[in-house]
C-alpha atoms as one frame of an Amber mdcrd trajectory, in Angstrom:
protein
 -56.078-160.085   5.263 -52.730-162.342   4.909 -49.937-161.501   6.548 -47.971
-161.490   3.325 -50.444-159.030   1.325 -51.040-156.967   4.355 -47.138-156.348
   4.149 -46.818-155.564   0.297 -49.511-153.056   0.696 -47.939-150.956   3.854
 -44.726-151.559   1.570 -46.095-150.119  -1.114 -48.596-147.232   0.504 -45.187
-146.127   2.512 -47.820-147.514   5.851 -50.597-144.960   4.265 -54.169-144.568
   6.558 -56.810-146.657   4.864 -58.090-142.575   4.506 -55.213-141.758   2.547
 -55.431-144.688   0.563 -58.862-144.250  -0.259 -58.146-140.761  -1.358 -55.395
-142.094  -3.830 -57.494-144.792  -5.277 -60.531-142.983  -5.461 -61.980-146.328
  -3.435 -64.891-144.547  -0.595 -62.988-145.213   2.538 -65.757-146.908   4.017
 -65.255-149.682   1.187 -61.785-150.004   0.944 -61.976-150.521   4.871 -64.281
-153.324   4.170 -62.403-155.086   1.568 -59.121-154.468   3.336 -60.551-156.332
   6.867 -61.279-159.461   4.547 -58.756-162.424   4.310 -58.616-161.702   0.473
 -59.545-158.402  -0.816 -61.389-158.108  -4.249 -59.071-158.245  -7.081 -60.625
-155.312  -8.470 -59.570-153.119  -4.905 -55.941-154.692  -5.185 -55.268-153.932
  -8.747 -56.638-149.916  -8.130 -54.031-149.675  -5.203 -51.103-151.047  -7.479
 -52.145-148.635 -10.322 -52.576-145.838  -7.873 -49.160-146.218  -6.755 -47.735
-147.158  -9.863 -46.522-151.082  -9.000 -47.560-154.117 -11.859 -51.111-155.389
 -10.838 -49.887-158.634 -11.912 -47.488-158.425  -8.749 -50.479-158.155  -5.968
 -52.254-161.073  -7.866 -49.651-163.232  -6.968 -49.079-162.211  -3.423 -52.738
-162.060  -2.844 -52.536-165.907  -3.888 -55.207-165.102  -6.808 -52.893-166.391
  -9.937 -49.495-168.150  -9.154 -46.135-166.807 -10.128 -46.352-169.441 -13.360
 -49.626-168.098 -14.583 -47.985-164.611 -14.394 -45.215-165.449 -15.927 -46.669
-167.287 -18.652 -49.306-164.243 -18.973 -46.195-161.911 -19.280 -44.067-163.961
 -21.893 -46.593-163.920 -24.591 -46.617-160.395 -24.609 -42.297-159.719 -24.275
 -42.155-162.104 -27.666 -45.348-160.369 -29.361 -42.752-157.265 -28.344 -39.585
-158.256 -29.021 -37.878-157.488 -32.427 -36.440-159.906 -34.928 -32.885-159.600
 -33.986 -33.834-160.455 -30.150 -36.309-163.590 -31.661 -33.077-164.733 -33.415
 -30.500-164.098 -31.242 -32.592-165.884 -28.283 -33.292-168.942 -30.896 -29.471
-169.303 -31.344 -28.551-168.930 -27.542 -31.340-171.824 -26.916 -29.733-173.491
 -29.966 -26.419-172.998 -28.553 -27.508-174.638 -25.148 -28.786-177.728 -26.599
 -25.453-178.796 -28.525 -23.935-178.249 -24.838 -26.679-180.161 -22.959 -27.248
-183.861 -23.218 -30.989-184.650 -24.194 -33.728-184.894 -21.906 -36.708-186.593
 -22.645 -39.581-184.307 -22.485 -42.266-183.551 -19.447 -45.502-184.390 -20.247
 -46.374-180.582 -20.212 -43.468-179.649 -22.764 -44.055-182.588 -25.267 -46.603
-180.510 -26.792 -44.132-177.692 -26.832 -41.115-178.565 -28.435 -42.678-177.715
 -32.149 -39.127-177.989 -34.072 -37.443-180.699 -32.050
């Protein structure tokens, strides 16, 4: 396993035995032995130790190297504006607003031309 996603998990397991792991997730030890000895675990493993000790399973994705910390962040926004109320929709809109009159243009990225709906 990575040294980076070999850390986050002792981090997060407070340096718990793969036993006592296994025993949290409800992962057979046996298995979660296996997965953990690989340079990527499953996903599947991963995301059952975040939820077993209660950290974002999006988090582990992106340590593990599985999504990057764009995709996660892009997977997360969708759901903070399907969320948010009208008042924050509108008070974000005029702080971006606000921004703009203090910014000089830019032309566009490639990847935001398609983006910029109402400019």
């Amino acid at each position: 396993m990575q040294e980076q996603l070999k850390r986050w998990i002792e981090d997060l397991t407070g340096g718990d035995s793969t036993r006592s792991i296994a025993a949290v997730t409800g992962i057979p030890q046996a298995t979660l032995a296996r997965h953990l000895a690989m340079p990527t675990p499953p996903v599947e493993t991963l995301i059952e130790i975040a939820r077993a000790y209660a950290a974002n399973p999006v988090e582990v994705q992106v340590v593990a190297g599985i999504i990057t910390e764009a995709e996660a962040q892009r997977a997360g926004s969708g759901s903070a504006i399907r969320h948010a109320t009208t008042r924050q929709l509108l008070t974000e809109l005029l702080r971006r607003d606000k921004e703009n009159e203090d910014t000089p243009p830019r032309k566009p990225s490639h990847g935001e031309a398609g983006a910029r709906l109402f400019q």
